[in-house]
C-alpha positions in Angstrom: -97.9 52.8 -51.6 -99.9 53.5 -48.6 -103.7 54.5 -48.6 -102.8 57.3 -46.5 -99.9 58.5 -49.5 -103.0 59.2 -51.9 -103.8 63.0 -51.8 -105.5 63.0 -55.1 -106.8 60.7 -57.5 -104.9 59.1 -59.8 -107.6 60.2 -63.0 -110.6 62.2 -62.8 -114.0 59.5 -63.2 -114.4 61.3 -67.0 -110.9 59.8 -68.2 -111.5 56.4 -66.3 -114.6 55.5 -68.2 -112.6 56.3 -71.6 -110.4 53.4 -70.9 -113.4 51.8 -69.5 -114.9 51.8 -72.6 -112.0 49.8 -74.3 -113.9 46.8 -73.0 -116.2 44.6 -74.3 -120.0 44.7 -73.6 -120.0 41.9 -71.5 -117.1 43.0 -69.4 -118.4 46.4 -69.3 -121.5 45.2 -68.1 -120.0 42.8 -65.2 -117.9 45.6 -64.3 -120.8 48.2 -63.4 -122.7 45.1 -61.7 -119.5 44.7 -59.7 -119.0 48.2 -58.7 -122.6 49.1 -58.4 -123.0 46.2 -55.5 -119.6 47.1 -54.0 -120.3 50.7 -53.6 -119.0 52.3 -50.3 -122.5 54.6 -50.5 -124.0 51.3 -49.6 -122.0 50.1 -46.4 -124.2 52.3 -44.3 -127.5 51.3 -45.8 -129.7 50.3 -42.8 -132.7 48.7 -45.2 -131.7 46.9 -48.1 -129.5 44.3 -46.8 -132.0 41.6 -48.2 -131.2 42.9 -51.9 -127.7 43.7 -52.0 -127.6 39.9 -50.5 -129.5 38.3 -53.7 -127.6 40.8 -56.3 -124.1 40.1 -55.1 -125.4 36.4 -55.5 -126.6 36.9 -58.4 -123.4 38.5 -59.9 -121.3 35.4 -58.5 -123.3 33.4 -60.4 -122.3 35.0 -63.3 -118.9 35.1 -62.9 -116.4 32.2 -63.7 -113.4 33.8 -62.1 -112.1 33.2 -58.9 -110.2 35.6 -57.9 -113.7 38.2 -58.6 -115.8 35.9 -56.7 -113.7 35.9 -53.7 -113.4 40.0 -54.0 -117.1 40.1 -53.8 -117.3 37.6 -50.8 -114.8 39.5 -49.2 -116.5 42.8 -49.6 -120.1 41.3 -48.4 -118.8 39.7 -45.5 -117.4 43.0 -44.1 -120.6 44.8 -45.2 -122.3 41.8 -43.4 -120.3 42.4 -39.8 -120.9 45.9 -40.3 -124.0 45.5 -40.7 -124.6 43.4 -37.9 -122.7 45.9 -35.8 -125.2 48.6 -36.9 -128.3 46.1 -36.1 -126.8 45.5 -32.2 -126.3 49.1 -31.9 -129.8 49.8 -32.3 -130.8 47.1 -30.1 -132.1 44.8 -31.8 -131.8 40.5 -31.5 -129.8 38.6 -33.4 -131.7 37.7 -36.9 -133.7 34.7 -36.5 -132.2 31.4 -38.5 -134.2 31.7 -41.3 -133.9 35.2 -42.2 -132.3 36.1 -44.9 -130.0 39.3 -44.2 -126.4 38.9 -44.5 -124.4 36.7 -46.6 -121.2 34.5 -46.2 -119.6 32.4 -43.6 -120.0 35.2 -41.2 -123.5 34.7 -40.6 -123.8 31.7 -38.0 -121.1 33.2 -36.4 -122.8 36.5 -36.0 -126.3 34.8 -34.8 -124.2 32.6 -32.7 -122.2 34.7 -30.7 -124.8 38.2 -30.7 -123.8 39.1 -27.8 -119.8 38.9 -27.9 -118.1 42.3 -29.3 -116.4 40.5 -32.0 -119.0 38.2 -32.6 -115.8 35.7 -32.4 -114.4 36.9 -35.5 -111.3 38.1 -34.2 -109.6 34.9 -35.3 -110.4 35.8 -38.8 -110.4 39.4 -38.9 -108.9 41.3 -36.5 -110.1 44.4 -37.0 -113.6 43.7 -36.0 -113.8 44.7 -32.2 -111.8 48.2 -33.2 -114.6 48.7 -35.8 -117.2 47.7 -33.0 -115.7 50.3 -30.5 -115.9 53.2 -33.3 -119.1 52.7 -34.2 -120.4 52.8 -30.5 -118.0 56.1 -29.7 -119.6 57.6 -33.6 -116.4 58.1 -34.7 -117.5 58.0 -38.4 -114.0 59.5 -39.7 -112.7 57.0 -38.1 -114.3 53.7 -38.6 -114.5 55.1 -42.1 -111.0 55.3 -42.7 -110.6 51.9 -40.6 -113.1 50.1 -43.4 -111.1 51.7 -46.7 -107.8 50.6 -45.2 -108.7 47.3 -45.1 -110.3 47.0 -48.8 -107.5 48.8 -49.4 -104.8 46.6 -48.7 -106.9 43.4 -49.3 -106.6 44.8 -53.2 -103.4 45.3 -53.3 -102.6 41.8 -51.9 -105.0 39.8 -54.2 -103.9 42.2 -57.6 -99.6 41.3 -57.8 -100.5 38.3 -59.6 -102.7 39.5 -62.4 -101.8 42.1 -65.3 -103.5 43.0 -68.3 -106.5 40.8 -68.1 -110.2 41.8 -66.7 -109.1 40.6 -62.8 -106.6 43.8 -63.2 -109.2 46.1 -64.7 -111.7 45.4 -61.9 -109.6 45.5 -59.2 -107.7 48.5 -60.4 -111.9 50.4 -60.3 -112.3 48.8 -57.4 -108.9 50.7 -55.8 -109.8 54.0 -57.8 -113.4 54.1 -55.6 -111.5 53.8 -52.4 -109.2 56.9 -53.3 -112.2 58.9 -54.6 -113.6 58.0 -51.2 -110.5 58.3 -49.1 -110.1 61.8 -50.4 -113.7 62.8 -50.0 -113.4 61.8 -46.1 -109.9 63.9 -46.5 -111.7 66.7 -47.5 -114.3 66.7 -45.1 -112.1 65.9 -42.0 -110.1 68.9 -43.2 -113.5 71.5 -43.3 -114.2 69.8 -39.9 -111.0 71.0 -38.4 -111.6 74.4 -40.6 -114.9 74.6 -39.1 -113.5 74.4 -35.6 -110.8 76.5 -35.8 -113.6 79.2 -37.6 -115.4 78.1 -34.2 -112.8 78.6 -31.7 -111.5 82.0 -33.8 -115.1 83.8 -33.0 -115.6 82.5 -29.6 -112.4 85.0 -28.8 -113.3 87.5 -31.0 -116.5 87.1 -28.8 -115.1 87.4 -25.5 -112.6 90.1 -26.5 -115.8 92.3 -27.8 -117.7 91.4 -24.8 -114.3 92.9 -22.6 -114.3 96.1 -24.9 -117.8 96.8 -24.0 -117.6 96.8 -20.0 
């Protein structure tokens, strides 16, 4: 099923954290340390890149699954272009070598290549110079959409082979956040186009009084 299939989603937050609760403490607590790192609030986040850095590290230290540690790398390298994108944007250098602001692979690339779009990425993610273009143009809805897509189906790739064990549970949270957000920005684009319609509507009931008074 698509990301763009989800209208709704699939339990309210109040019935998730019933099953939630199923699990064991320790579980329960690596899941909110998980989700609490990974949260999409956080992508835009132009100040704390530093500590989201040493608590995403400090979660993979804590974790002996694979398949969790590579989520978490995943996510924190796409935060980490993105938030390099955000950082060129403003117009600011490329961070020195010994500063601590992004995490992964990523980051000699990015410091390397400052200046190219795709900070030569594109060989490993594609989507990066489409993101880049958005976020120069402001398209928000967008590069918003763009972003969950990809988490999206990077879930649903890594998730066939696991049932029934904590891998499922986290990456199944993990998929339930992006549909709470997907249909937030769904909601939102929708009041935008209700907005402009409401916009458009008074302009000619505007003009039309404006008529009926001459």
């Amino acid at each position: 099923m698509s990301l763009w299939d989800v209208k709704s989603k699939p339990v309210t937050r109040l019935h998730l954290e019933r099953r939630l609760a199923l699990l064991n403490d320790q579980d329960r607590q690596q899941l909110a340390e998980i989700e609490t790192n990974l949260h999409w609030a956080k992508m835009s986040t132009e100040n704390n890149d530093v500590e989201i850095s040493i608590a995403a590290e400090h979660i993979l230290q804590s974790l002996d699954k694979p398949l969790l540690q590579e989520v978490i790398i995943w996510r924190m390298e796409l935060r980490t272009i993105m938030a390099a994108i955000r950082r060129r944007k403003l117009g600011k250098d490329a961070p020195a070598k010994n500063e601590r602001w992004g995490y992964g692979q990523v980051v000699p690339f990015i410091r390397k290549n400052w200046q190219i779009d795709d900070f030569s990425l594109s060989h490993r993610f594609a989507w990066v110079s489409h993101a880049n273009t958005l976020f120069i143009e402001d398209k928000s809805v967008e590069l918003e959409k763009l972003l969950l897509n990809l988490s999206w189906e990077h879930y649903e790739s890594i998730g066939h082979s696991h049932y029934f064990d904590f891998e499922a549970v986290v990456i199944y949270v993990l998929r339930w956040n992006i549909v709470s957000r997907w249909t937030q920005c769904h909601e939102q684009e929708a009041m935008q186009q209700f907005e402009l319609l409401v916009k458009n509507g008074l302009g000619d009931f505007n003009q039309q009084a404006e008529i009926n008074t001459l």
